[in-house]
C-alpha positions in Angstrom: -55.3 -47.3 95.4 -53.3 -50.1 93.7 -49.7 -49.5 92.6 -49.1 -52.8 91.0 -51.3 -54.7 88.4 -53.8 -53.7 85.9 -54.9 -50.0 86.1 -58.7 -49.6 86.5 -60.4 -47.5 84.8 -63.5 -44.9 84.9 -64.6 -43.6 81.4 -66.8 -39.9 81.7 -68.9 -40.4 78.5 -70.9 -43.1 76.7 -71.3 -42.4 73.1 -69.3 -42.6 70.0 -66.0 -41.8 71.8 -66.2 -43.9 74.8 -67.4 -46.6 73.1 -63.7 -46.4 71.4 -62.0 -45.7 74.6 -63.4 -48.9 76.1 -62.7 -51.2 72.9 -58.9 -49.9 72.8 -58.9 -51.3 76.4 -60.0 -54.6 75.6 -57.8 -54.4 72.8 -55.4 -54.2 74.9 -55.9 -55.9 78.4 -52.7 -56.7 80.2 -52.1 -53.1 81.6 -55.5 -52.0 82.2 -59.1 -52.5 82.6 -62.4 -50.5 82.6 -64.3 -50.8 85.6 -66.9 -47.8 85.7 -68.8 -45.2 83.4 -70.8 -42.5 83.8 -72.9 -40.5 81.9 -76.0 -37.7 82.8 -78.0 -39.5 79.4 -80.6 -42.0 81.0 -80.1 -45.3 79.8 -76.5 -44.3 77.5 -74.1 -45.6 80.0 -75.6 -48.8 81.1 -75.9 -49.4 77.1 -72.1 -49.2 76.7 -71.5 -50.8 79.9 -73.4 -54.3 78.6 -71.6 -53.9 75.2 -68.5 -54.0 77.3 -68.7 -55.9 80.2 -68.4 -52.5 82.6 -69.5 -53.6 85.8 -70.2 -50.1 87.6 -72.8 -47.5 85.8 -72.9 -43.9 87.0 -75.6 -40.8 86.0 -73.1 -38.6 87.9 -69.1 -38.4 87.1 -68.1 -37.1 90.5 -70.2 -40.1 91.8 -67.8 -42.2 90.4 -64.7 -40.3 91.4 -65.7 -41.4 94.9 -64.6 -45.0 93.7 -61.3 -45.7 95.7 -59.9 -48.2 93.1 -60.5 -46.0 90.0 -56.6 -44.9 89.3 -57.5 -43.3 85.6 -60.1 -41.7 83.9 -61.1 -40.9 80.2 -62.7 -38.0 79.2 -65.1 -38.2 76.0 -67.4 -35.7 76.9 -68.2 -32.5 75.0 -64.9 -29.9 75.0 -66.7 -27.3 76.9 -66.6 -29.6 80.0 -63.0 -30.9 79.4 -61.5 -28.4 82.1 -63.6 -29.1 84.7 -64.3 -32.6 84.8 -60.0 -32.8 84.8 -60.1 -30.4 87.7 -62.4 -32.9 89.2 -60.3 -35.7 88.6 -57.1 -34.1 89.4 -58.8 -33.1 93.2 -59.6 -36.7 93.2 -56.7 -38.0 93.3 -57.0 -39.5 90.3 -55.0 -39.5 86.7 -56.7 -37.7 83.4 -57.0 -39.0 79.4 -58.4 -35.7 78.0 -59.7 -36.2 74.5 -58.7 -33.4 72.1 -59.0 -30.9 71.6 -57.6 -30.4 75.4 -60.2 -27.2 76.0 -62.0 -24.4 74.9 -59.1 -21.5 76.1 -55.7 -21.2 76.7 -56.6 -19.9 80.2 -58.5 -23.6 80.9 -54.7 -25.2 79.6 -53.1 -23.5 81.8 -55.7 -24.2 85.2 -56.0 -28.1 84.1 -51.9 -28.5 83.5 -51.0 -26.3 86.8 -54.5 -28.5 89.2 -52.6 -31.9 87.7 -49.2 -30.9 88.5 -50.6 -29.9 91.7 -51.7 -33.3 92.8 -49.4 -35.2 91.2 -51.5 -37.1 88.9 -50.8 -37.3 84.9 -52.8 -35.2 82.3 -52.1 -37.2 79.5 -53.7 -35.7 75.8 -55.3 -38.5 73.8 -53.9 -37.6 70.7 -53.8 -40.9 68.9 -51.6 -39.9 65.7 -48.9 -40.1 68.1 -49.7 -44.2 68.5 -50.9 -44.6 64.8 -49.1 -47.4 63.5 -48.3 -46.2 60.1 -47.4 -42.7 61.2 -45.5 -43.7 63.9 -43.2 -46.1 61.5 -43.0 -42.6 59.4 -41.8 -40.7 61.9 -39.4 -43.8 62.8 -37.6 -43.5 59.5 -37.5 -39.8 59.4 -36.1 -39.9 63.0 -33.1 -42.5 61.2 -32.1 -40.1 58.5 -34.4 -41.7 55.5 -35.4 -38.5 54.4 -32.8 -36.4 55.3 -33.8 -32.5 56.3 -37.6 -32.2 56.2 -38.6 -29.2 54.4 -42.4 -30.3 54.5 -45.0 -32.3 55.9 -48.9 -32.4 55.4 -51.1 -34.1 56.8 -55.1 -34.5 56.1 -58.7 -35.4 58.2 -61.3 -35.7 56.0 -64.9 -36.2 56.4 -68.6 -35.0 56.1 -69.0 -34.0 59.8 -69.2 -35.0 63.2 -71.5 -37.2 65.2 -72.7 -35.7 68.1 -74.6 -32.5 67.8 -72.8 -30.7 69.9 -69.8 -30.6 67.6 -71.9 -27.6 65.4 -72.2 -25.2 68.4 -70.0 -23.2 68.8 -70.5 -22.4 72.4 -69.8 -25.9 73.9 -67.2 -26.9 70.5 -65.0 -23.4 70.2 -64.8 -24.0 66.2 -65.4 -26.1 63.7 -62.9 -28.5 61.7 -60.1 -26.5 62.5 -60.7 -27.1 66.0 -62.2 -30.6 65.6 -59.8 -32.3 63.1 -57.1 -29.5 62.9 -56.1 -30.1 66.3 -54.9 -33.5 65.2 -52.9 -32.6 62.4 -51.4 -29.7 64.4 -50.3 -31.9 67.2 -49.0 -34.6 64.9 -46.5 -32.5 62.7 -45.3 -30.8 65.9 -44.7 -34.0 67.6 -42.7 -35.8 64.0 -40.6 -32.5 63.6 -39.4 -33.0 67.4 -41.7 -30.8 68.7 -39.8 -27.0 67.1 -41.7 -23.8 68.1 -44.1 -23.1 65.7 -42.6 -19.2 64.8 -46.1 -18.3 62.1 -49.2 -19.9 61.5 -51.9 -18.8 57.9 -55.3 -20.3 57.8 -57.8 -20.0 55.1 -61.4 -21.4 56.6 -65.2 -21.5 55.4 -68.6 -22.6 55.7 -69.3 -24.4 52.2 -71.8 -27.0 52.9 -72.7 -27.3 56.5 -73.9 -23.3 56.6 -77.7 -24.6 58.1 -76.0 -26.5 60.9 -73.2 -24.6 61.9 -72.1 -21.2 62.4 -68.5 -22.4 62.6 -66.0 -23.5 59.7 -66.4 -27.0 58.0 -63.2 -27.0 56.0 -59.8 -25.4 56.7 -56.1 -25.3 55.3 -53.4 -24.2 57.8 -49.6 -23.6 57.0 -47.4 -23.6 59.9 -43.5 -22.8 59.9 -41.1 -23.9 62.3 -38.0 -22.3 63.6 -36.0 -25.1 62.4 -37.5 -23.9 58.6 -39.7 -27.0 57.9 -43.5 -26.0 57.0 -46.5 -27.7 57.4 -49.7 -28.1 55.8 -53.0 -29.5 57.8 -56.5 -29.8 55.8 -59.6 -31.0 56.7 -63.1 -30.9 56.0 -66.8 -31.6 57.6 -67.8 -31.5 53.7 -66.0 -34.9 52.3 -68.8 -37.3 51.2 -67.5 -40.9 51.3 -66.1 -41.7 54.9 -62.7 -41.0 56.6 -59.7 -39.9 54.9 -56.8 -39.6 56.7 -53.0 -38.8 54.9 -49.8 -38.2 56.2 -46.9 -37.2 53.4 -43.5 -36.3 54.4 -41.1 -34.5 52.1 -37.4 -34.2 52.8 -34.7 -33.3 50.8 -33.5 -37.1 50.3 -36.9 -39.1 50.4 -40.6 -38.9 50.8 -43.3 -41.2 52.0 -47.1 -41.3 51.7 -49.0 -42.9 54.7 -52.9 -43.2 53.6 -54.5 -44.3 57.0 -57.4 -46.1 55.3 -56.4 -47.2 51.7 -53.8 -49.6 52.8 -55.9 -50.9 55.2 -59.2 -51.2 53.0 -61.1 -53.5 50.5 -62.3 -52.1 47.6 -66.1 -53.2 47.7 -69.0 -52.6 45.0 -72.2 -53.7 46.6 -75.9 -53.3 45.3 -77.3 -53.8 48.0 -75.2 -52.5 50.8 -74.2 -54.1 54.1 -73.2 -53.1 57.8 -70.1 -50.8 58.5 -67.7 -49.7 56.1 -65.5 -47.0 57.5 -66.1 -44.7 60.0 -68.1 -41.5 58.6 -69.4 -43.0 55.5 -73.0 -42.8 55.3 -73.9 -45.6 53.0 -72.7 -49.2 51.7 -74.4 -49.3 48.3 -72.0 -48.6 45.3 -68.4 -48.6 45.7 -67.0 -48.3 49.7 -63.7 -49.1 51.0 -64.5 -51.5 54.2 -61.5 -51.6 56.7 -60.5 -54.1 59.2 -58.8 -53.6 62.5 -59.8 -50.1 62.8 -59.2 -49.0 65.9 -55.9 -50.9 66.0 -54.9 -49.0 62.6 -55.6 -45.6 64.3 -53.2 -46.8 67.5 -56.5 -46.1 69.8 -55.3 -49.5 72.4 -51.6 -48.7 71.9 -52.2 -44.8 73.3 -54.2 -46.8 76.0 -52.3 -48.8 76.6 -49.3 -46.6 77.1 -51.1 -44.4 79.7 -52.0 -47.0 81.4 -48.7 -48.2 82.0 -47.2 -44.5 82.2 -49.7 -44.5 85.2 -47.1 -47.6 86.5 -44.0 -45.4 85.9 -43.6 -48.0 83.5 -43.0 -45.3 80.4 -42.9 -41.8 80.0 -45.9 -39.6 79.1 -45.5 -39.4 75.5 -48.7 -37.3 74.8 -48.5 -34.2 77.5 -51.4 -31.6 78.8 -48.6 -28.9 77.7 -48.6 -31.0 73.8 -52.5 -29.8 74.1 -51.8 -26.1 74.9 -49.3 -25.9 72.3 -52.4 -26.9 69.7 -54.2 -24.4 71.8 -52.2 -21.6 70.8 -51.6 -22.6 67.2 -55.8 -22.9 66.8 -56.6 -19.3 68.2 -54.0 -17.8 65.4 -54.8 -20.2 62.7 -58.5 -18.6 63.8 -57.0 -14.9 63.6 -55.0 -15.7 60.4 -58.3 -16.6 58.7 -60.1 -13.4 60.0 -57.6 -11.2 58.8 -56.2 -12.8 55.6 -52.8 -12.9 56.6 -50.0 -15.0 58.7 -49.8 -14.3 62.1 -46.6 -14.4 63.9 -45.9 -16.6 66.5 -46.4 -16.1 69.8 -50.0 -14.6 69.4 -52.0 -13.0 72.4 -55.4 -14.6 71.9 -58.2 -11.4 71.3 -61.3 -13.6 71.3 -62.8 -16.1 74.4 -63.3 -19.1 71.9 -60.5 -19.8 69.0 -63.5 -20.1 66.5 -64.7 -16.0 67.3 -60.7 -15.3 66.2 -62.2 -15.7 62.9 -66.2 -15.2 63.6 -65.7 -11.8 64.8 -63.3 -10.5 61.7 -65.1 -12.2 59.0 -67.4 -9.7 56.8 -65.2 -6.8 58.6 
């Protein structure tokens, strides 16, 4: 294996996710390149490997893990299988990108941090608020004193659901939005507070408009307080009609700022007739739309990249950590237990249920 030039790449997935993972990449070439992908789907990964210029195509993942060259390897497959393809990859020899969330149990954190440590490979968390431009010059001027003391910070996912099917099952997603988009906001106002222990977590979560698809919640509000007394709000929704919406606002007690993800970034269209791609999530071009540019960029997908790749080179630190996903872990499964029970939960909370989602599935109706 190489321990100088571009880091090469193997991407488990082939779909909406890897098809980011790869562009990020090529976004971003200098530290890193994609050289294999594998996915079980006939005909899905040689698809993405034209788009891409891939030059190896696998049906099997472990297949590809026999590649000596491959250093790093992205996972974008469904969460239920996030633990043991980065078993897999750790035994290989080889580093880990694990999409979020990281897994489906705390127990799975804990076997995919310890197997990494193990053989001394990286479990990074692809968590790519951390790299988000705007949110990242936020959390630049908080960090100088703009704001003063932060007393709150919300941040918001929006949208009207998933792509893949496999999101709305429960059994290979363990929740809904709160585990699909939640675990984004989670990680982000732990990681711009300095990371604080999170001492209680309140949820309040529903099924309003996906109830035929989904067993799980499609929108959710969680409040979590930190031991150094700032509080933060997380939204989302599977039930916004219109695209992505995606907020960060930060409240101290000598400043605030407002970081919209997509309106600064957009072009307020009215079309009659409708055209190709607008935003990611939005289902139609016809009327008004708000088409963005430099997407992936905007969401810092080839910066975090980018910055594994050359963590893999010793090059930087690991910003975004395996241990950064088990924190999210814990805060999901009592954000979960909050919402069955109708009350905060104190922090830390002993998980009763397998999944986070059955926190809440098992208490609700009780």
């Amino acid at each position: 294996m190489n321990k100088s030039g571009k880091v090469k790449v193997g991407i488990i997935g082939s779909q909406f996710e890897a098809d980011i993972h790869a562009q990020g990449f090529q976004l971003m070439p200098e530290e890193a390149e994609v050289v294999a992908v594998a996915s079980p789907t006939p005909g899905n990964a040689e698809k993405l490997a034209r788009k891409h210029g891939i030059p190896r195509v696998f049906t099997d993942y472990r297949e590809m893990l026999k590649e000596p060259d491959i250093e790093m390897v992205t996972i974008t497959a469904p969460n239920y299988l996030h633990c043991e393809m980065t078993v897999d990859i750790a035994n290989a020899g080889k580093h880990v990108v694990c999409e979020k969330p990281l897994c489906m149990t705390l127990a799975e954190a804990d076997e995919m941090i310890d197997t990494c440590k193990r053989k001394g490979v990286l479990l990074a968390y692809a968590e790519e608020l951390f790299f988000t431009p705007k949110y990242v010059k936020a959390k630049e001027m908080a960090d100088q004193g703009a704001f003063g003391k932060i007393y709150l910070i919300k941040q918001s996912e929006k949208h009207f659901g998933p792509h893949s099917a496999w999101f709305w099952d429960m059994e290979k997603a363990g929740g809904g939005t709160l585990m699909d988009l939640g675990c984004h906001g989670i990680a982000f106002c732990y990681w711009f507070l300095g990371r604080p222990r999170v001492t209680s977590v309140y949820a309040q979560v529903g099924t309003y408009v996906h109830a035929e698809k989904t067993r799980g919640d499609d929108d959710a509000i969680c409040i979590l307080e930190f031991e150094n007394g700032s509080v933060a709000l997380v939204e989302d929704s599977w039930g916004r009609r219109g695209g992505m919406a995606d907020r960060t606002e930060v409240y101290g007690e000598g400043g605030v700022t407002y970081a919209d993800l997509h309106m600064g970034n957009a072009l307020p269209t009215y079309s009659e007739y409708g055209f190709g791609y607008a935003v990611e999530k939005a289902p139609s071009t016809t009327g008004w739309s708000y088409p963005v540019f430099e997407e992936h960029w905007n969401y810092g997908i080839p910066q975090e990249m980018r910055h594994f790749a050359r963590c893999v080179r010793g090059k930087e630190k690991l910003e975004a950590t395996g241990e950064d996903g088990r924190v999210v872990m814990e805060v999901l499964y009592a954000a979960y237990a909050s919402a069955g029970m109708g009350q905060k939960v104190k922090m830390p909370y002993q998980p009763q249920a397998k999944k986070p989602v059955e926190e809440w599935l098992n208490r609700r109706g009780k």
